[in-house]
N, C-alpha and C positions, 0 to 999 in steps of 0.2 A: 307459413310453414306448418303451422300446430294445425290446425283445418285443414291443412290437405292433407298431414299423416294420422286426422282422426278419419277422413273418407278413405284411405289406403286402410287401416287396421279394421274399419268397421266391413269395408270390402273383402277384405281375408278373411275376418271371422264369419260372414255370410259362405265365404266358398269352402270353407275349411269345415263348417256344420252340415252343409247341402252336399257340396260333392266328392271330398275328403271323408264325409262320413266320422270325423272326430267327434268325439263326446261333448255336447255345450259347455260338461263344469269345466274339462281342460279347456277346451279353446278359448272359453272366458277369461279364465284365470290368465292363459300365455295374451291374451288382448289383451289386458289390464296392465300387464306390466309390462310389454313393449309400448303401448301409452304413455305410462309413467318413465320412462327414458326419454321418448320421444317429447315430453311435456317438462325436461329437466331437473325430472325429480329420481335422487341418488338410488342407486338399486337397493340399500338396505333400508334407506325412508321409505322406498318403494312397494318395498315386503310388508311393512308397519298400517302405511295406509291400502293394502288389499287386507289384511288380518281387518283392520279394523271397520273398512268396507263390509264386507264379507260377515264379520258379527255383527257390527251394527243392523243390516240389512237381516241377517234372521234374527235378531234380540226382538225385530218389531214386528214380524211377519212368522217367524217358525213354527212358535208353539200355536197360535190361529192356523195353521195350515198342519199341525199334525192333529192336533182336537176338532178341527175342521172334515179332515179324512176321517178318522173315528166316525164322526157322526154318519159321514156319507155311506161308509158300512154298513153301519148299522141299519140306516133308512134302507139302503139295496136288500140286505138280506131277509130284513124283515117285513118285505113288502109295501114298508109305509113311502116311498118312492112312487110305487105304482099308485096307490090310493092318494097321493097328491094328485099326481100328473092327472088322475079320472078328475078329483074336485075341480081342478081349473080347467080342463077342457069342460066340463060341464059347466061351468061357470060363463065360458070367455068360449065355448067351440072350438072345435080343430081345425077351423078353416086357416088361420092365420098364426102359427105355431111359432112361428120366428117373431110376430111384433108382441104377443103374447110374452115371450123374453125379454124382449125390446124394454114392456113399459115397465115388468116388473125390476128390472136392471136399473131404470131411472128414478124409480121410487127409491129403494133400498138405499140407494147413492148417495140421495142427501146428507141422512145421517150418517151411512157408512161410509169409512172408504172402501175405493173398488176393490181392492184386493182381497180383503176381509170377506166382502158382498160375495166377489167371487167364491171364494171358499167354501162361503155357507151356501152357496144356491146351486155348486156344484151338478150335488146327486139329484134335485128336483131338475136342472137343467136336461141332465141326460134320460133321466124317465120320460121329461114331456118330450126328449126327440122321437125315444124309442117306442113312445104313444101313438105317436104324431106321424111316425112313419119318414121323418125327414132328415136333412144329413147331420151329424152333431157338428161338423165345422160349420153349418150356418146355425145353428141354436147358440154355441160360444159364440161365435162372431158377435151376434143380435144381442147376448146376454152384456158381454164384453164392452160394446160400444154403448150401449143402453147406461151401464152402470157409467163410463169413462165420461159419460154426456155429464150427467150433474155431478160428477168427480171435482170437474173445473168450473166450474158455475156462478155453484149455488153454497150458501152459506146453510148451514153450520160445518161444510165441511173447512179446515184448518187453513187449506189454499187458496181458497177467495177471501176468507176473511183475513188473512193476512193480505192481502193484495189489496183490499177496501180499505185498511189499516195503513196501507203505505203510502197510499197513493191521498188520503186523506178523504173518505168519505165513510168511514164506520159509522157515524153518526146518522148514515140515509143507509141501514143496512136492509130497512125493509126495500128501497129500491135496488140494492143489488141483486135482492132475491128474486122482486117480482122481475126484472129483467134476467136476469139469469135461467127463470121457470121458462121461459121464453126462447130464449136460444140454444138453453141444453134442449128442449123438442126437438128443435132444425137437426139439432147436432145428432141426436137419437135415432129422426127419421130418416136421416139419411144414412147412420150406419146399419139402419132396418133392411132399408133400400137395397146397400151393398149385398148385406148377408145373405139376402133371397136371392141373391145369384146359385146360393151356394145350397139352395132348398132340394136340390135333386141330385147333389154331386153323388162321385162311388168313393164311401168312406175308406174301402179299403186300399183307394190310391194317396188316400193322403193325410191318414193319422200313423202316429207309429205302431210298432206291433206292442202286446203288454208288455208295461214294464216287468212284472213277474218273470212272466214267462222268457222275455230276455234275456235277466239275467241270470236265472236258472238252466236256461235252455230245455226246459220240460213244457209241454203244454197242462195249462191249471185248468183242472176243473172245477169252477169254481159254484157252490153252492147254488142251488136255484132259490129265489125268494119264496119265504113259508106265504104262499098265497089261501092257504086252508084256513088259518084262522088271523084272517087281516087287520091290523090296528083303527081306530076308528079315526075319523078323517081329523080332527081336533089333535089326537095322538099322535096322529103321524105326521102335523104339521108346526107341532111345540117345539120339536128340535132346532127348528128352523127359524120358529115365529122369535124364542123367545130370548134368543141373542139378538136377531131384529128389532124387536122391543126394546130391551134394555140397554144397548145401546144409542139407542135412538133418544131415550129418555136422558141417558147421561149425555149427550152432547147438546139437548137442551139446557139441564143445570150447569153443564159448564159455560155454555153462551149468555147463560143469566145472570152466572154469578162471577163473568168472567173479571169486573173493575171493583168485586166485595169482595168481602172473604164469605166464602159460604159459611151454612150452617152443616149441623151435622147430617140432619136428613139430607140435605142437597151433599155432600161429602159422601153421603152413604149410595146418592142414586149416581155420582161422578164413576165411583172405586165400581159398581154392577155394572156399570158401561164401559170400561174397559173392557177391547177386542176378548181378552184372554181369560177373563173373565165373564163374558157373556158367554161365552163357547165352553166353558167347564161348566156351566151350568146347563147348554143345551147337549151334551154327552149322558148327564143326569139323566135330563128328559129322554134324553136316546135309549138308556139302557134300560129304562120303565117297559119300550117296546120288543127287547127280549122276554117270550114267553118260552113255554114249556119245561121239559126236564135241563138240568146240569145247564143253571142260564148259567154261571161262572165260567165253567167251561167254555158255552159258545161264545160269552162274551170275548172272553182273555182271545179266543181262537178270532174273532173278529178285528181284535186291538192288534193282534202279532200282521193278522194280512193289510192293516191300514197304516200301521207301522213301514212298511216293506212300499207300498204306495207312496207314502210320503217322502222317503226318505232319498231319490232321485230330485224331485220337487226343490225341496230342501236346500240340496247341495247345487243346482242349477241356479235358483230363485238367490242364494247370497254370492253366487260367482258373479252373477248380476249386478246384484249391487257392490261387489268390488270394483267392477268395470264402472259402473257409474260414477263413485266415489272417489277412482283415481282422477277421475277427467275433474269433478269437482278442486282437483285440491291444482288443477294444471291453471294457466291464466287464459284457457281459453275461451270464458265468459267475459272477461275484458276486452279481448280480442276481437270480437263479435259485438261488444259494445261498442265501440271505438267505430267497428265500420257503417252501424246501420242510425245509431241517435243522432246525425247528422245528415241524415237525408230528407228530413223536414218532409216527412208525407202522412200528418195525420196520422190517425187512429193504426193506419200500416205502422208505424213507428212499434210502438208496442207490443203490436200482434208478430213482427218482423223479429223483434228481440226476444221476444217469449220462445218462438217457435225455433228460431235460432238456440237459445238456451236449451230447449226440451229436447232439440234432436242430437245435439252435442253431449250434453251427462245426463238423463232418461229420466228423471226424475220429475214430474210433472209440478208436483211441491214447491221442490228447489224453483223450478222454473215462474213459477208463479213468483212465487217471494220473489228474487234475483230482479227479474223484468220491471216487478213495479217499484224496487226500490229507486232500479236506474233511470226508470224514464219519470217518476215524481218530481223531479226537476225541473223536465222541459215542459211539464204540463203547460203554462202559459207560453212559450214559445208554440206549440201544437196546436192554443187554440180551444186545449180542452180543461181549462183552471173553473169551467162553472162546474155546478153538479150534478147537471146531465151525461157533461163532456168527461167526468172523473168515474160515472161508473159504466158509461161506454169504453173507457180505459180498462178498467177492472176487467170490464166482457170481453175487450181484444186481447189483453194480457192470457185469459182464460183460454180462447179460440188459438191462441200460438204456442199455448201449456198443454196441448191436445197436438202438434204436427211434430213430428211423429213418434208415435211409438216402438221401438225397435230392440235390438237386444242389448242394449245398455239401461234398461227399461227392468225394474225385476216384476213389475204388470204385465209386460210380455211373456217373461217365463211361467207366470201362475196361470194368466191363460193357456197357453201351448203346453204345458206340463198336464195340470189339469184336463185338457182336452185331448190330449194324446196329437195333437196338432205337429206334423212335421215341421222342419226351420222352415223352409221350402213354400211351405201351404200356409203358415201364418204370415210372411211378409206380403206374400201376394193378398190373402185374405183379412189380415189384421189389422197387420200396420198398413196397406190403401186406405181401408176403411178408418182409420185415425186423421190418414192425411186428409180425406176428404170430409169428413168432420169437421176439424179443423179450418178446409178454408172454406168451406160453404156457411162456419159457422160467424167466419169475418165478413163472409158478402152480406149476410143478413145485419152483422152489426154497422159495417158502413151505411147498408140503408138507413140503418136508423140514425146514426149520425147527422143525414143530410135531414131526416125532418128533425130532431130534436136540439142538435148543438148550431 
């Protein structure tokens, strides 16, 4: 009964965004809580856990995603956008614009999360479209899937190595990685694949109009980039590099020092790699690249229009995670458990409960953890109790924490938000591209199964 009235609710809230035309924050929030009835949880417990949804999910994501706009501003107006997008097509050519985002979405990954990565690679995303001449729904796509590939993967991010962790193989975490480096590929190349469907689309049939403009009802005109005296390529790429960087570094000292106590330098490189703190420091770097007269002025004028940006984002991106978060607190990961750890099918077992998990409360995280805590049990029953067969687990686990992503997903909304991406044009273009990720990324793992377990 809980499974068929989360296909009914998540079916409404698809028709109620596409052809209703209602607002994602309302109809999320009214999904949320017809869930949480439906999942028997009292309507003023109900209210409790979407508040707490809803802040949890921007406490970890909001302030990355307003600091994150800031910067993006800044890079558009100040041209350092464009003088990215030239370095890397010089670099890397314009021939191939989409895997061009592909690989750099899969690099970032590791250390970031995707949402984060998203954030920061935003304004570099849509300069290399508008470089490149190609559509921006297949540059997020590419960007998107890119990052979402070693999201689930590859360790140091949080959800594999808690999945290596559960399932009993943290000790062989170089082999989670190197197989993990291996299947997030598949998983990449194929949402590369997807994306260039989408290399020629007419954007104007399927992003939405400016948020600005929306909900002003005015047409903005918005600044043209100071291209007369352009930031040097170094300058205009610190914004970007140097939250990459520092986080990246901190989720090193945290994987080192994760069973010591650190020291202080390791504590000091931990605190610079936090999201919210990498990104207040590449705003710094941002504002270095306001030149000429009354920077204060343009700054502050650049902060008010990134503000107004985000601020849609924001209220979509935790309606999101309300909806997520009521279905977490519902028994319908039990309920899902229950039907599939019993059908003795190998490596599917996992990949089946993962993917079950992840398309049920959207959280790829949750999913991960959840999947391998419950199928760490049957590992000897499966088959797979060696330590080939436990991080071929990890990688199913991973491959079913990727199907699908949708709008109980707050990865969804930062993409589609970010991208101006209709409901409409992301599910056909997003979340496919998730699904088939995802199970192109278990065909690959079962092959490997048959030669290695």
């Amino acid at each position: 009964m809980l499974i068929i009235g989360l296909i009914i609710v998540v079916a409404a809230l698809v028709f109620a965004t596409v052809k209703l035309r209602v607002h994602p924050f309302l109809a999320l929030l009214l999904a949320a809580f017809v869930m949480a009835l439906i999942g028997g949880i009292a309507p003023k417990e109900a209210i409790s856990v979407i508040n707490d949804g809803f802040g949890g999910t921007l406490g970890y994501i909001g302030i990355v995603i307003a600091l994150g706009t800031i910067i993006g501003v800044i890079l558009d107006r100040t041209g350092a956008a464009i003088v990215m997008a030239e370095a890397i097509i010089r670099a890397l050519s314009d021939r191939f614009p989409n895997l061009t985002a592909t690989i750099i979405g899969y690099i970032v990954s590791i250390p970031v999360f995707c949402d984060s990565g998203y954030v920061i690679l935003n304004s570099l995303k849509n300069a290399l479209a508008k470089k490149a001449g190609v559509s921006m729904v297949a540059m997020s796509v590419a960007l998107a899937t890119g990052l979402f590939a070693t999201h689930n993967f590859v360790p140091p991010t949080p959800g594999p190595i808690a999945a290596a962790s559960n399932i009993g193989i943290a000790d062989a975490l170089g082999l989670v990685i190197l197989f993990g480096l291996v299947v997030a590929a598949v998983a990449a190349a194929v949402g590369w694949l997807w994306a260039s469907r989408y290399t020629h689309a007419n954007d104007d049939e399927l992003l939405e109009p400016d948020p600005i403009e929306e909900a002003t009802g005015q047409e903005v005109k918005k600044p043209e980039p100071d291209l007369a005296n352009p930031p040097t390529t170094l300058a205009a790429f610190m914004p970007i590099l140097a939250p990459i960087i520092l986080i990246s570094i901190g989720s090193i000292a945290s994987l080192a020092t994760r069973d010591v106590d650190p020291g202080m330098f390791a504590a000091a490189l931990i605190f610079l790699g936090q999201p919210v703190v990498a990104l207040a420091i590449g705003v710094v770097f941002a504002l270095l690249l306001v030149k000429g007269g009354d920077k204060r002025g343009r700054f502050h004028q650049m902060t008010v229009d990134a503000v107004l940006l985000a601020a849609p984002i924001l209220l979509i991106t935790g309606a999101g995670g309300a909806f997520g978060s009521v279905l977490q607190e519902t028994p319908i990961g039990d309920q899902l458990g229950d039907m599939l750890t019993g059908l003795g099918l190998g490596l599917l077992v996992p990949f089946l409960l993962a993917a079950a998990l992840k398309s049920a409360q959207g959280s790829s995280t949750v999913a991960l953890v959840a999947a391998s805590s419950m199928v760490a049990p049957l590992l000897p029953a499966l088959g797979l109790d060696s330590d080939m067969g436990m991080v071929l687990a990890v990688m199913a686990v991973g491959a079913g924490a990727m199907t699908v992503s949708h709008a109980n997903d707050s990865f969804f909304w930062v993409v589609t938000q970010f991208s101006r991406m209709k409901v409409s044009t992301a599910y056909k273009a997003y979340t496919t591209a998730t699904l088939l990720q995802g199970v192109s990324a278990m065909i690959v793992i079962y092959l490997l199964g048959l030669v290695f377990v």
